[in-house]
GULO-337696 format. One record per residue (C-alpha): z, y negated, x negated; residue number from 1; residue in three letters. Coordinates in steps of 0.2 Angstrom, whole numbers. Example, Ala and Ser with C-alpha at 12.3 -4.5 7.8 and 13.67 -1.06 7.14 Angstrom:
BEGIN
<c3 39, c2 22, c1 -62, seq 1, type Ala>
<c3 36, c2 5, c1 -68, seq 2, type Ser>
# end
This chain:
BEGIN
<c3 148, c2 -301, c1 -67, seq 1, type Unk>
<c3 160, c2 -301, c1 -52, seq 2, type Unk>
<c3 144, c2 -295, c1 -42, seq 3, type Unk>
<c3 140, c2 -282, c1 -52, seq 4, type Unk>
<c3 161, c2 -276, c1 -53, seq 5, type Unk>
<c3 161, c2 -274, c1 -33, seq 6, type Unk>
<c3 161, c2 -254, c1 -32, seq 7, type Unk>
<c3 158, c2 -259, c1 -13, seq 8, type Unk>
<c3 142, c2 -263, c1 -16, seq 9, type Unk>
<c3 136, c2 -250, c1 -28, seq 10, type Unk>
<c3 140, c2 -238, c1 -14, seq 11, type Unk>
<c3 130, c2 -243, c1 -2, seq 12, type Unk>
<c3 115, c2 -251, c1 -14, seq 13, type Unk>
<c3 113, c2 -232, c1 -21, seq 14, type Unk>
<c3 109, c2 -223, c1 -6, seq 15, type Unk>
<c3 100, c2 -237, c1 3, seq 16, type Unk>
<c3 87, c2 -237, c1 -11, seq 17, type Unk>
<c3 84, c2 -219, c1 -12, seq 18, type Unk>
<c3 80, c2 -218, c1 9, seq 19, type Unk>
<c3 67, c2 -232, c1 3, seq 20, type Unk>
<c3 60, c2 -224, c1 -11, seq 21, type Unk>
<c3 60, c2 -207, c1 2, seq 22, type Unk>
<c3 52, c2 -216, c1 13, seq 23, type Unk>
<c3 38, c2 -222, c1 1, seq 24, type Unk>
<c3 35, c2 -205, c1 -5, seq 25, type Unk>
<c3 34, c2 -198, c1 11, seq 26, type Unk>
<c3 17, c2 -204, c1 16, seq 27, type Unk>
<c3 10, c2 -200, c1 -1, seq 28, type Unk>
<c3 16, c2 -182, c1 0, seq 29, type Unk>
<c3 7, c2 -180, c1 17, seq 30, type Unk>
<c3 -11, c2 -185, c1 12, seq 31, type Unk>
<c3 -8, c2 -172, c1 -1, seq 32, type Unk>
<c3 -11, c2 -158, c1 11, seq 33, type Unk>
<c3 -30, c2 -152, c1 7, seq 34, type Unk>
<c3 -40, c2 -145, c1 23, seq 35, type Unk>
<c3 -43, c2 -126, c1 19, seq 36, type Unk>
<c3 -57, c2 -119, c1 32, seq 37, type Unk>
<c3 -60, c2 -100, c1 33, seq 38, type Unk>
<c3 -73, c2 -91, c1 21, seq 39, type Unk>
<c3 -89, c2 -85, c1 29, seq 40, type Unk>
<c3 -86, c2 -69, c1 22, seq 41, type Unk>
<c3 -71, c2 -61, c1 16, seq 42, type Unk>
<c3 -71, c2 -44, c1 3, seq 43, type Unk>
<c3 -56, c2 -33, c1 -1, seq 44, type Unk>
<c3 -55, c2 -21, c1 -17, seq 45, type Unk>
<c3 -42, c2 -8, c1 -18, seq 46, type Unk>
<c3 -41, c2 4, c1 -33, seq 47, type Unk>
<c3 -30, c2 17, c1 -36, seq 48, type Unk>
<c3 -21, c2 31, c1 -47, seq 49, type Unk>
<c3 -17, c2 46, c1 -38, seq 50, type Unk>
<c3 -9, c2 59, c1 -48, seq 51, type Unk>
<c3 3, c2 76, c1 -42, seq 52, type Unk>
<c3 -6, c2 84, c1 -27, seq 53, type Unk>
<c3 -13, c2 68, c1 -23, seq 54, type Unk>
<c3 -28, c2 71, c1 -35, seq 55, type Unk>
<c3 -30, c2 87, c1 -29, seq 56, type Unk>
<c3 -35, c2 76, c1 -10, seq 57, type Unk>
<c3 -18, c2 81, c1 -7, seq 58, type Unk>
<c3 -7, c2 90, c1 7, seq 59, type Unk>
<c3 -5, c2 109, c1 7, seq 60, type Unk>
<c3 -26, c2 114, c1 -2, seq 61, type Unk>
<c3 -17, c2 100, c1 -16, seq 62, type Unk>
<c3 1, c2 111, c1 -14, seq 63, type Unk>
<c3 -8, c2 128, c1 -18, seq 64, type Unk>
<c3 -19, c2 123, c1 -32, seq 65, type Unk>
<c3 -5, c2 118, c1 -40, seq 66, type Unk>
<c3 3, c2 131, c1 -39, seq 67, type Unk>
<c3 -11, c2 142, c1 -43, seq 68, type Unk>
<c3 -12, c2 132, c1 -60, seq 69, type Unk>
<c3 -30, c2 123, c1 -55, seq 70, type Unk>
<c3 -23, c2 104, c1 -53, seq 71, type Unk>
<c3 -30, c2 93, c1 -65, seq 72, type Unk>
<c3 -27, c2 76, c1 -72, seq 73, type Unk>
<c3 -24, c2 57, c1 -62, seq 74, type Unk>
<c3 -39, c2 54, c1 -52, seq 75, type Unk>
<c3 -43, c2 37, c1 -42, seq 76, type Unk>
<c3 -47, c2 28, c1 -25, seq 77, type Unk>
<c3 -58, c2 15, c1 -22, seq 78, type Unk>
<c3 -57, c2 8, c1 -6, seq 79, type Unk>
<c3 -72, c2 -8, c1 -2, seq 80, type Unk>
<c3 -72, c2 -18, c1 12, seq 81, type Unk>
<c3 -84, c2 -34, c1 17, seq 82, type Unk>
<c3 -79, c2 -46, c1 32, seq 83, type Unk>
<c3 -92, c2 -57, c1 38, seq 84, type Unk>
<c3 -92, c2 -72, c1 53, seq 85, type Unk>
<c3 -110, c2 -71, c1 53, seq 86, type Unk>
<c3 -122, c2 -61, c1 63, seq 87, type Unk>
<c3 -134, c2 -48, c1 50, seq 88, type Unk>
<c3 -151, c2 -51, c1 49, seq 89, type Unk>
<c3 -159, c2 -37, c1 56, seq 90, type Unk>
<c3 -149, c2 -22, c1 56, seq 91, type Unk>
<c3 -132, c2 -21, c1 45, seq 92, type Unk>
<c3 -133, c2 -17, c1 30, seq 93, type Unk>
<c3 -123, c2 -21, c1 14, seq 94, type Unk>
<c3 -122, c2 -13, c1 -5, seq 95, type Unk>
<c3 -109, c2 -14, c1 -21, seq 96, type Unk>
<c3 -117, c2 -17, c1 -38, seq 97, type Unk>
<c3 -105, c2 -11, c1 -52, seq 98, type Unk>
<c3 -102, c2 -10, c1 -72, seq 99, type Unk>
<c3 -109, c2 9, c1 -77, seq 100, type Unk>
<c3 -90, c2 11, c1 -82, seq 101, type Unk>
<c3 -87, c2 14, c1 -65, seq 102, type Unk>
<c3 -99, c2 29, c1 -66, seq 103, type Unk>
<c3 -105, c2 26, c1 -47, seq 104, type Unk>
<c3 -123, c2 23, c1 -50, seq 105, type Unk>
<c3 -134, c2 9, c1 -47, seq 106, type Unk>
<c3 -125, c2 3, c1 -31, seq 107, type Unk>
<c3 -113, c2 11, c1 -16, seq 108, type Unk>
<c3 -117, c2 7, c1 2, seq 109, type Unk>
<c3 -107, c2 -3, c1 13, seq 110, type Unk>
<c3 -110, c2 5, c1 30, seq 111, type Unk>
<c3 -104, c2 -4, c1 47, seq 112, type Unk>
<c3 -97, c2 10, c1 56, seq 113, type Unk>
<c3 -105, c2 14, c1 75, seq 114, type Unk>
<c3 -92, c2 10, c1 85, seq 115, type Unk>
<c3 -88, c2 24, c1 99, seq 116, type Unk>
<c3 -77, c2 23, c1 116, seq 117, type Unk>
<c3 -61, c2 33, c1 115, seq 118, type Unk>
<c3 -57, c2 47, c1 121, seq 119, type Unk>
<c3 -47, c2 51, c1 137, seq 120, type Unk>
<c3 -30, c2 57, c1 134, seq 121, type Unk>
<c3 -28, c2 74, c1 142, seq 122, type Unk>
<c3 -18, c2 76, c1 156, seq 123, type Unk>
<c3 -9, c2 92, c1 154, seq 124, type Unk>
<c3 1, c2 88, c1 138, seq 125, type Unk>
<c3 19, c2 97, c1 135, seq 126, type Unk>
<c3 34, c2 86, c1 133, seq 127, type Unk>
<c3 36, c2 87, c1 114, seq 128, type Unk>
<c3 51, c2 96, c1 107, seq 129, type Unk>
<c3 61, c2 93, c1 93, seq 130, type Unk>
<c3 70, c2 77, c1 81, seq 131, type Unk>
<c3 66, c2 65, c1 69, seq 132, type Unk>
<c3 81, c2 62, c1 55, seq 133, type Unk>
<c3 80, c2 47, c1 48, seq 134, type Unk>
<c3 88, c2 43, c1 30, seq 135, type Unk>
<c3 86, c2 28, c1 18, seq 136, type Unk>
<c3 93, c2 21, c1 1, seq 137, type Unk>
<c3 97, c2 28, c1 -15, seq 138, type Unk>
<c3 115, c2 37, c1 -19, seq 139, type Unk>
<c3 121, c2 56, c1 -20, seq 140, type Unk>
<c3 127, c2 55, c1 -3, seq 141, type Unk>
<c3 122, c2 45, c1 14, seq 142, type Unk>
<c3 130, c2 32, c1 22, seq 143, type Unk>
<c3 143, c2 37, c1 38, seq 144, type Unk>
<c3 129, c2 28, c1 49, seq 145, type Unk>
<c3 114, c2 40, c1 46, seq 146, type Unk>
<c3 105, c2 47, c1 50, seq 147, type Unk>
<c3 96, c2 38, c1 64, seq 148, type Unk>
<c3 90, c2 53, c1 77, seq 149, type Unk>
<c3 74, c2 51, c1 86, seq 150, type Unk>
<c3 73, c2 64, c1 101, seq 151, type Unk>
<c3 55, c2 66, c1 104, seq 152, type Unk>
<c3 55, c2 72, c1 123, seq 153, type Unk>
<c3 68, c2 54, c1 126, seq 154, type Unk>
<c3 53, c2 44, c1 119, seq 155, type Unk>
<c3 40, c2 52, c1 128, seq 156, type Unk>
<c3 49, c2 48, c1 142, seq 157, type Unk>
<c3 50, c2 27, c1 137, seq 158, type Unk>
<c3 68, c2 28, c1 127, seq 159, type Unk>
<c3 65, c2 23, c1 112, seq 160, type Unk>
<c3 81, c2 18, c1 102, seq 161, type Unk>
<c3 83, c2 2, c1 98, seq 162, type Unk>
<c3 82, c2 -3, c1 78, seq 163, type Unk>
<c3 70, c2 14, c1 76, seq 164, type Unk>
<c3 61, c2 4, c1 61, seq 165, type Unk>
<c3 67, c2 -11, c1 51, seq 166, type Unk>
<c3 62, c2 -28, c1 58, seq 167, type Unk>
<c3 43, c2 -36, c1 54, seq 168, type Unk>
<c3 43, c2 -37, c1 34, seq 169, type Unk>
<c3 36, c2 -55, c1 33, seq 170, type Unk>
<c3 26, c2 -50, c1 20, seq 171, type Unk>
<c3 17, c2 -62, c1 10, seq 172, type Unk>
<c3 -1, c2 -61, c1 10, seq 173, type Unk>
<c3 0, c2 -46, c1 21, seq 174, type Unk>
<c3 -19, c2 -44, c1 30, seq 175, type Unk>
<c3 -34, c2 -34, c1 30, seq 176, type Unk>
<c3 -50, c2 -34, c1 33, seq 177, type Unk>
<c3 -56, c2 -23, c1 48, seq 178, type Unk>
<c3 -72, c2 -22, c1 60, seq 179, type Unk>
<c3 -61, c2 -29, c1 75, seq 180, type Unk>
<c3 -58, c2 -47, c1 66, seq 181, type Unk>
<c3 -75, c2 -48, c1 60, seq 182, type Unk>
<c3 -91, c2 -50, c1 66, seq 183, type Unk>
<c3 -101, c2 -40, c1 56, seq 184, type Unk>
<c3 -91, c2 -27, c1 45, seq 185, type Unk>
<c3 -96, c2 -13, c1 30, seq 186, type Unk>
<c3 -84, c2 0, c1 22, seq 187, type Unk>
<c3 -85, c2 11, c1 7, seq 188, type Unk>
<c3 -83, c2 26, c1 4, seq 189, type Unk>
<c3 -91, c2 32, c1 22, seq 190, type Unk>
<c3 -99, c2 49, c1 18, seq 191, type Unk>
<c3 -117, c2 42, c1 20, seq 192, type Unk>
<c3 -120, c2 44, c1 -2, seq 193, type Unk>
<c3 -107, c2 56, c1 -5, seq 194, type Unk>
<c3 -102, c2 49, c1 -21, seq 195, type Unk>
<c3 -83, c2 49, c1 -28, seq 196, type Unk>
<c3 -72, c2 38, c1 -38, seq 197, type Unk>
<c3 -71, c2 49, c1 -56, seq 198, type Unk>
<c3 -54, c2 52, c1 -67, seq 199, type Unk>
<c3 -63, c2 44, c1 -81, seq 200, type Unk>
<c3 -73, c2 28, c1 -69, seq 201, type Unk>
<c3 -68, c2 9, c1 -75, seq 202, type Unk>
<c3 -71, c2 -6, c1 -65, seq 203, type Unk>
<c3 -70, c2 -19, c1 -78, seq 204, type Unk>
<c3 -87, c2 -29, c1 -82, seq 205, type Unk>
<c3 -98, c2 -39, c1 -67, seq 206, type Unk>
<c3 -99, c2 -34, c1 -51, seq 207, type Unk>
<c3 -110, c2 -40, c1 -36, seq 208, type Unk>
<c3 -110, c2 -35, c1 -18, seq 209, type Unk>
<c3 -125, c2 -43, c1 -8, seq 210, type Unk>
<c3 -127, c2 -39, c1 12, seq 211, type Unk>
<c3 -141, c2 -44, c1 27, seq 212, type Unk>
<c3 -125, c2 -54, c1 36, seq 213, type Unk>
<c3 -114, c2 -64, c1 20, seq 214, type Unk>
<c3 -117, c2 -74, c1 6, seq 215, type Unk>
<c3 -118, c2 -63, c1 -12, seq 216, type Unk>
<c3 -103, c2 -61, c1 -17, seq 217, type Unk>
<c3 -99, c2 -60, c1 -39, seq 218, type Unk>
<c3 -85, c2 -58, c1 -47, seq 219, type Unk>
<c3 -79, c2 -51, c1 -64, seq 220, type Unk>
<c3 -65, c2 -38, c1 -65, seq 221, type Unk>
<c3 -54, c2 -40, c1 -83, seq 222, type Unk>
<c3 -39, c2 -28, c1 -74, seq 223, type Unk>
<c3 -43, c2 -9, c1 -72, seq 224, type Unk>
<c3 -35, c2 5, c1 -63, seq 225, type Unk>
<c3 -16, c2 6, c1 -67, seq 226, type Unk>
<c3 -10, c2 22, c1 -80, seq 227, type Unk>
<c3 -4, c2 37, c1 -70, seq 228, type Unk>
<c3 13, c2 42, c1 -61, seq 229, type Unk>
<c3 22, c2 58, c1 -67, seq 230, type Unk>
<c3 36, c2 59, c1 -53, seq 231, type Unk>
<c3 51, c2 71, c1 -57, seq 232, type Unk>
<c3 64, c2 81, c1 -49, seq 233, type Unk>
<c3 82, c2 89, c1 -50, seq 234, type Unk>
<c3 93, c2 97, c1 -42, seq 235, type Unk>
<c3 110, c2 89, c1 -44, seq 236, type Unk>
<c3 128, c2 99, c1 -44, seq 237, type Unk>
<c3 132, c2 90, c1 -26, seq 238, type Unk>
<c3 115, c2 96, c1 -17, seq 239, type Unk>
<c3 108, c2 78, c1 -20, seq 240, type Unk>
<c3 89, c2 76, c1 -28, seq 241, type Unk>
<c3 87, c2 67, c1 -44, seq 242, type Unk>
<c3 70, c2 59, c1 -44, seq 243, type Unk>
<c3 61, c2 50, c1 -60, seq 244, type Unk>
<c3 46, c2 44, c1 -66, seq 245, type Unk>
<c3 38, c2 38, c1 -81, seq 246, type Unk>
<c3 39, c2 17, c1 -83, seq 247, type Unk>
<c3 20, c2 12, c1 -79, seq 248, type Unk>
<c3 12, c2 -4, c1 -86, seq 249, type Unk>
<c3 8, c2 -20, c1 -76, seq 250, type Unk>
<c3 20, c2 -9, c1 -61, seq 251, type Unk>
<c3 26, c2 -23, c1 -51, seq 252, type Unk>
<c3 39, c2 -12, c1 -42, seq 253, type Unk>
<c3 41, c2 6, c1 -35, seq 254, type Unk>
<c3 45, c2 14, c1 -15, seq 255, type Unk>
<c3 47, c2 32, c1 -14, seq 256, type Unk>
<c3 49, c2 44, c1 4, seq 257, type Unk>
<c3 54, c2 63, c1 5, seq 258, type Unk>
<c3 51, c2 70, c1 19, seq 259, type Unk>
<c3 54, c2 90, c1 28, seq 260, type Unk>
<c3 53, c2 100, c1 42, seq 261, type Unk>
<c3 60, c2 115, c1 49, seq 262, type Unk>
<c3 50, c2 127, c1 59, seq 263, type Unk>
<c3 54, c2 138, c1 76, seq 264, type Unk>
<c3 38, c2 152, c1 67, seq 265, type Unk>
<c3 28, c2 145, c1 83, seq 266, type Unk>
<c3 18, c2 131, c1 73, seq 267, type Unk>
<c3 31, c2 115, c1 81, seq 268, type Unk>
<c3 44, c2 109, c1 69, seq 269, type Unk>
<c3 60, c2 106, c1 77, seq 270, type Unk>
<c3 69, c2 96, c1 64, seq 271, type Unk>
<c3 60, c2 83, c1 54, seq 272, type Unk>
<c3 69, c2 73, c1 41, seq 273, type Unk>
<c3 63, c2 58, c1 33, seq 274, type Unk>
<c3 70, c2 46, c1 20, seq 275, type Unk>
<c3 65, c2 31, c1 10, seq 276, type Unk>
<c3 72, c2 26, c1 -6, seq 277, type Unk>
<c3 74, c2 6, c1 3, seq 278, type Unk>
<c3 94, c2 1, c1 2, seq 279, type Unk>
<c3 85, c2 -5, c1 21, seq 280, type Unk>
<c3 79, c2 5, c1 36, seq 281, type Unk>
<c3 59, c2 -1, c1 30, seq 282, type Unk>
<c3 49, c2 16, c1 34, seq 283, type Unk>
<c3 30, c2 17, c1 34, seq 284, type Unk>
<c3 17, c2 3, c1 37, seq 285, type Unk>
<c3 13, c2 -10, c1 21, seq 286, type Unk>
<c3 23, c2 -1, c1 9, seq 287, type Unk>
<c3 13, c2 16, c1 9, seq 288, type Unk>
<c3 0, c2 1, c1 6, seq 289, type Unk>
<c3 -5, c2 -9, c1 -7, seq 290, type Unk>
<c3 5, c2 -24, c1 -9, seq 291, type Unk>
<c3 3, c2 -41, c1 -18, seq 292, type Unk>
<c3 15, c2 -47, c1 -32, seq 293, type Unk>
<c3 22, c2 -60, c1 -23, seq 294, type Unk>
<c3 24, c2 -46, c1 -8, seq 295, type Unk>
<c3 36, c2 -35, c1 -20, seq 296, type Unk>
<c3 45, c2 -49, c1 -29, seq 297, type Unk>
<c3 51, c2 -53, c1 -9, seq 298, type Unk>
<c3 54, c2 -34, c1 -7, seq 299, type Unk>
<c3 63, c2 -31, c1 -22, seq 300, type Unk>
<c3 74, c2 -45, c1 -18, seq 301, type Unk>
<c3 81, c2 -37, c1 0, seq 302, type Unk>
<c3 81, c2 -21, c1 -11, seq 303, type Unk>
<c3 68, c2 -12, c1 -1, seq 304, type Unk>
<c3 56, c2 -11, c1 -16, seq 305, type Unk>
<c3 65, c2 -5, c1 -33, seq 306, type Unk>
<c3 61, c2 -18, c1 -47, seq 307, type Unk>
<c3 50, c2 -11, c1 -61, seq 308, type Unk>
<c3 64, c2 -10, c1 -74, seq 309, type Unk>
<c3 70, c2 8, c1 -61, seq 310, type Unk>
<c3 62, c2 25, c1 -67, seq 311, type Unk>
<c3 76, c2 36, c1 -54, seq 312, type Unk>
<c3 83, c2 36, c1 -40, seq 313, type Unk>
<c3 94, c2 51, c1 -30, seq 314, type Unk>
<c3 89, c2 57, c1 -14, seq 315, type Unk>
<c3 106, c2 59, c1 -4, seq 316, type Unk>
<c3 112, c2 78, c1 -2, seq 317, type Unk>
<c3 111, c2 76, c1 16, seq 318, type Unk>
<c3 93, c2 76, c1 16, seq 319, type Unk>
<c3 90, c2 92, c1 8, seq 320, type Unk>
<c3 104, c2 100, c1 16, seq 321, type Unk>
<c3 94, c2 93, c1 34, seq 322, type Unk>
<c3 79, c2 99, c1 31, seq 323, type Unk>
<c3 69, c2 113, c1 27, seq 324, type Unk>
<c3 67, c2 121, c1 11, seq 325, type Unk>
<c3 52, c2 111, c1 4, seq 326, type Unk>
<c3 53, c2 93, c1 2, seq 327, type Unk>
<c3 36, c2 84, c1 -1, seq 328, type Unk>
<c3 36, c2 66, c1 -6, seq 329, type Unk>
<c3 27, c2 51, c1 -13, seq 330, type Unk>
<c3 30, c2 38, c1 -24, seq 331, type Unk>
<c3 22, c2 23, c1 -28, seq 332, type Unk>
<c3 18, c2 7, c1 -41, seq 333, type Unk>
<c3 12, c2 -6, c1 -34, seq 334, type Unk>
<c3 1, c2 -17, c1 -47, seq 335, type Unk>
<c3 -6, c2 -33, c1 -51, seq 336, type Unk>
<c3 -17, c2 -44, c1 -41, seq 337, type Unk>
<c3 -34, c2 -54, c1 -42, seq 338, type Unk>
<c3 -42, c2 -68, c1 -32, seq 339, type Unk>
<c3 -61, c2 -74, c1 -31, seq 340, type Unk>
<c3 -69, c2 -87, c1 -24, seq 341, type Unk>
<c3 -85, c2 -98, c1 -21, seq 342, type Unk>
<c3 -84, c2 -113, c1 -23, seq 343, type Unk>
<c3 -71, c2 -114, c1 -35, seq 344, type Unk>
<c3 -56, c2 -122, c1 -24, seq 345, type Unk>
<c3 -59, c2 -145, c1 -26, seq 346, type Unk>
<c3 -46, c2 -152, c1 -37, seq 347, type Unk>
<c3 -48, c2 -168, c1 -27, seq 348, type Unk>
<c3 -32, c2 -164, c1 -11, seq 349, type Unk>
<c3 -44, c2 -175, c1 -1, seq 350, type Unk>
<c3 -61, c2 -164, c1 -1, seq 351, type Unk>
<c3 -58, c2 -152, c1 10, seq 352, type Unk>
<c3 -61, c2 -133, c1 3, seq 353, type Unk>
<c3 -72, c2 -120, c1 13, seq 354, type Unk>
<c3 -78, c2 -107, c1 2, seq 355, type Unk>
<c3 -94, c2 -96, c1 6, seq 356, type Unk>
<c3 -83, c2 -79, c1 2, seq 357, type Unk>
<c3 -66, c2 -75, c1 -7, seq 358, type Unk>
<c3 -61, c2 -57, c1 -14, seq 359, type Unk>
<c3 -44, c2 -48, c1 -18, seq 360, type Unk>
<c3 -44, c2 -36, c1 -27, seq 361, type Unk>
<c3 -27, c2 -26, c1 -29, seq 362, type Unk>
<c3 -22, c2 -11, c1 -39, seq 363, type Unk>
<c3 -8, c2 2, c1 -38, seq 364, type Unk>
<c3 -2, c2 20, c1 -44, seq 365, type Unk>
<c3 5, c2 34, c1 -32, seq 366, type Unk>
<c3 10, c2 54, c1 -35, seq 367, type Unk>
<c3 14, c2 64, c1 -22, seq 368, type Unk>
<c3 24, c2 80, c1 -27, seq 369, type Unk>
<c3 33, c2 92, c1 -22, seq 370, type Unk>
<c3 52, c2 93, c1 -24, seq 371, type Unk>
<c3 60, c2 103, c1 -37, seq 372, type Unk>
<c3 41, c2 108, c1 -45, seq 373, type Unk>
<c3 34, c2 101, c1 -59, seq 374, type Unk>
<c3 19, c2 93, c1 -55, seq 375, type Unk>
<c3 15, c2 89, c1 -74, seq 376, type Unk>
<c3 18, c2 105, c1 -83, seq 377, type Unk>
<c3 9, c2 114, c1 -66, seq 378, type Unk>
<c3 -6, c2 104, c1 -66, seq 379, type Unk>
<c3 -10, c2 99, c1 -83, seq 380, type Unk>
<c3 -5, c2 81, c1 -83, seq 381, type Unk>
<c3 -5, c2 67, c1 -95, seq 382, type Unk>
<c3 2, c2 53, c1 -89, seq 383, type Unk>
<c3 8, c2 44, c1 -101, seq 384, type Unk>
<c3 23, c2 33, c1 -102, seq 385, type Unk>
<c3 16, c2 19, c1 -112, seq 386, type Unk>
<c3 -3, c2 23, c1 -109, seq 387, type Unk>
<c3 -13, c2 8, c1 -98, seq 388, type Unk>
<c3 -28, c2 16, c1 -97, seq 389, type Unk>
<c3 -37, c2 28, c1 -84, seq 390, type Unk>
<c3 -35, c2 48, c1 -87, seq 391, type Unk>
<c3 -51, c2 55, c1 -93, seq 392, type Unk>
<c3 -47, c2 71, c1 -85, seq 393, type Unk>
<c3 -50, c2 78, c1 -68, seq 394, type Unk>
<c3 -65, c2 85, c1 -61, seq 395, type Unk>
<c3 -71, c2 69, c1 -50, seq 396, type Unk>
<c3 -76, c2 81, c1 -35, seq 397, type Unk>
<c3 -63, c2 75, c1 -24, seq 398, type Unk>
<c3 -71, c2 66, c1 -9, seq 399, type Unk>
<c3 -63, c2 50, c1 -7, seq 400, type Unk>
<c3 -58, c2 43, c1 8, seq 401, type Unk>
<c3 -61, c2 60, c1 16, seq 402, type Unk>
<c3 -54, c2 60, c1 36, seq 403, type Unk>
<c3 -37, c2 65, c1 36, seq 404, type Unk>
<c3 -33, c2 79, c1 50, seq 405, type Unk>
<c3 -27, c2 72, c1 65, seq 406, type Unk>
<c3 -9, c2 67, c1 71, seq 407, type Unk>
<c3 -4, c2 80, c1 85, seq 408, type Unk>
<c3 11, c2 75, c1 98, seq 409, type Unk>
<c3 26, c2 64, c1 95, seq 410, type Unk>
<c3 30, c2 73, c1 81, seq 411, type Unk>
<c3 15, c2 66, c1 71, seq 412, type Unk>
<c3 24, c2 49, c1 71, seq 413, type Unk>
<c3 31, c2 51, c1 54, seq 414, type Unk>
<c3 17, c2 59, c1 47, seq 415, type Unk>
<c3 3, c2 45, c1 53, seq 416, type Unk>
<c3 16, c2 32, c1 43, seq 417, type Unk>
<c3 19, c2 43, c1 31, seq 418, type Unk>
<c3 -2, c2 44, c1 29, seq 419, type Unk>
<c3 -2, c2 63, c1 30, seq 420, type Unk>
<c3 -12, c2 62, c1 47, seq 421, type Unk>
<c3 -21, c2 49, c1 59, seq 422, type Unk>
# end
C-alpha cells in the first residue's frame, strides 16, 4: 500500500512505460510501409462542362455569336491521355472504346504526336511595350499594396520582380501525363478523325482503351460530366463587379480571373490588368486546370480556392477602373475524382503492389463570359441550379482541342496562363 501511495514513483513509472510501449510499436509501424512500383502504363481522363463563350470554342468568334444571338447551350471537353514505359510493337498506335452514350462512335484514336525541332527565335524582335497589373481577392475595393506592375521592356531585359507569382502550390496529386515522361505516349482529340465531344454525350457505362505499347486498360465510369456554369455579373454603386453563379452539384470548390486591356489603336495593348478571385497572389498554372478533391480541400483552406458553399464574389473597383472597357473572365468548379487500377492494390502491407496500368479520371465545369452581358439570357442557356445532368443542347460542331492561336511577345504571358493563347 505504501508502494502504491508514493506519487514519486507513479511519476516516473507513467512515462517510462509509454517510451516502452513507443518503442515496441515503432518496429511494427515500419514493416507496415507496402512497396508501391510504378505502373507500366499510366491513362488520364478529363471531362468537362464548358458553357458562356466557352461553348462557342470561345475568345472573340464565342464573344460575337453571342452577341449575335447564335450561342447555344453547355457543351463538353474530353481530354484522353495514355502513358506507357514500354516500347510499341510495331508502329504506335492506340484507340478508346466507349458506351454509345458518349456518342463518339465505335472508338477514338490515340495518336502519338511526331515530334519536331523548334523553331529559332528571330533575331530582330522589338522590346515589348506596355504593363501587366496585377489584382487578387475578393472585396469592393483593393488592398493599398496592389496592384503588383510588371513592366514588360524591364523583364525582357532579365528584371523580373521578385514575388511576380505566388510560391509553388504543393498541390496534392498534382501530375500529368506528357510525351516527354513517357516512352511511348497517345493523345485525344488530335485532328486525325475529326470527331467532337457532343452537348448531349455521356461517359457512364464500360470503357476500354487497348494500344501496340500498354497493357488493355478497362474501367467503368458511374460519375458523368458535371451540370453547367451560369456565371453573372453587376455593376455596383462604387465601380466594383458583382459576379455570381448558380451552386453546381458534386462542385468541390470554385477560382474565378477577369482580365482587360487597353489598346494604343496599333494592335499592342499597353495596359493589361489581371485579377484572381484568390485571398493569395495564386495566378495561372493548375488552377485553370483540373484539380483533385484533396487539391481543393488544401486550396480552400489558404483561401485560394472558394469553398463550394460561395456562389459571389466582387471584383474590386480598381480593376474595372484599370482596365479597358470589356472585361472577359472565367470561372471554374472543379469536380469529383476517380481512380482505377490493375491489380486491385494487395491488402497484405508485405506484398509489394505493381499495377500493370492506373487511370484518373477527373471532372470539372467552367464559363467563360463577358463582364456586364448576360451570357444566359444571350445564348439560350439552361443551366440549372439544381440539375446534375449534361445539357442536351448545343450543336456538338465545336472542334475540341482545336490549337489555340499563338502567344505574341511579353505581353502573351498572361494570356498563355490565362489559356487564351500558347
Amino acid at each position: 500500500m505504501a508502494f502504491l501511495s508514493d506519487c514519486r514513483v507513479c511519476r516516473f513509472a507513467r512515462p517510462i512505460s509509454v517510451l516502452v510501449l513507443i518503442g515496441l510499436a515503432a518496429p511494427a509501424a515500419t514493416q507496415q510501409q507496402q512497396q508501391v512500383l510504378p505502373p507500366i502504363a499510366r491513362y488520364t481522363v478529363d471531362a468537362g462542362t464548358t458553357s458562356g463563350m466557352g461553348a462557342m470554342g470561345g475568345g472573340m468568334a464565342g464573344a460575337m455569336a453571342m452577341m449575335s444571338g447564335r450561342g447555344g447551350g453547355a457543351m463538353h471537353e474530353l481530354y484522353l491521355k495514355l502513358g506507357s514505359t514500354r516500347a510499341p510493337t510495331g508502329a504506335p498506335s492506340g484507340d478508346h472504346f466507349m458506351p454509345a452514350g458518349a456518342q463518339l462512335g465505335k472508338s477514338v484514336p490515340l495518336v502519338t504526336p511526331v515530334q519536331v525541332r523548334g523553331e529559332s527565335m528571330p533575331t530582330d524582335m522589338q522590346t515589348p511595350k506596355g504593363r501587366l497589373l496585377l489584382y487578387w481577392g475578393c472585396g469592393a475595393n483593393a488592398p493599398k499594396d496592389q496592384p503588383i506592375v510588371i513592366d514588360f521592356a524591364k523583364v525582357a531585359k532579365g528584371q523580373v520582380p521578385p514575388g511576380l507569382y505566388a510560391a509553388p502550390l504543393n498541390i496534392p496529386g498534382d501530375w500529368e501525363i506528357t510525351q516527354g515522361n513517357s516512352k511511348t505516349y497517345g493523345d485525344w482529340p488530335n485532328g486525325k478523325d475529326g470527331k467532337a465531344v457532343q452537348g448531349g454525350s455521356s461517359l457512364l457505362g464500360a470503357h476500354k482503351v487497348t494500344s501496340t505499347y500498354a497493357p488493355e486498360v478497362n474501367f467503368t465510369l458511374a460519375q458523368d460530366f458535371m451540370a453547367a456554369l451560369n456565371a453573372r455579373s453587376a455593376e455596383q454603386a462604387g465601380g466594383s463587379v458583382m459576379l455570381s453563379w448558380n451552386s453546381v452539384p458534386r462542385a468541390t470548390g470554385y477560382y474565378a480571373w477577369v482580365m482587360s486591356a487597353k489598346d494604343t489603336g496599333r494592335g499592342q495593348p499597353t495596359e493589361m490588368v489581371w485579377w484572381t478571385s484568390s485571398a493569395t497572389q495564386a495566378f495561372g498554372g493548375p488552377l485553370q486546370s483540373w484539380l483533385s478533391p484533396a487539391a481543393v480541400q488544401k486550396l480552400i483552406g489558404t483561401k485560394t480556392v472558394m469553398p463550394p458553399s460561395q456562389t459571389s464574389c466582387q471584383v474590386p473597383a480598381e480593376v474595372k477602373k484599370a482596365g479597358g472597357e470589356m472585361m472577359m473572365g472565367n470561372l471554374y468548379a472543379y469536380g469529383p475524382e476517380q481512380h482505377f487500377a490493375f491489380p486491385a492494390r494487395p491488402t497484405d502491407p508485405k506484398i509489394a503492389w505493381k499495377p500493370d496500368w492506373t487511370t484518373r479520371v477527373r471532372f470539372r465545369s467552367s464559363s467563360m463570359f463577358i463582364v456586364g452581358m448576360d451570357m444566359e439570357s444571350m445564348g439560350g442557356m439552361s443551366a440549372s441550379d439544381d440539375s446534375d445532368q449534361p445539357s442536351q443542347s448545343g450543336s456538338g460542331q465545336a472542334p475540341q482541342g482545336s490549337k489555340k492561336p499563338k502567344c505574341k511577345g511579353l505581353g502573351g504571358i498572361a494570356q498563355r496562363a490565362a489559356g487564351l493563347c500558347e
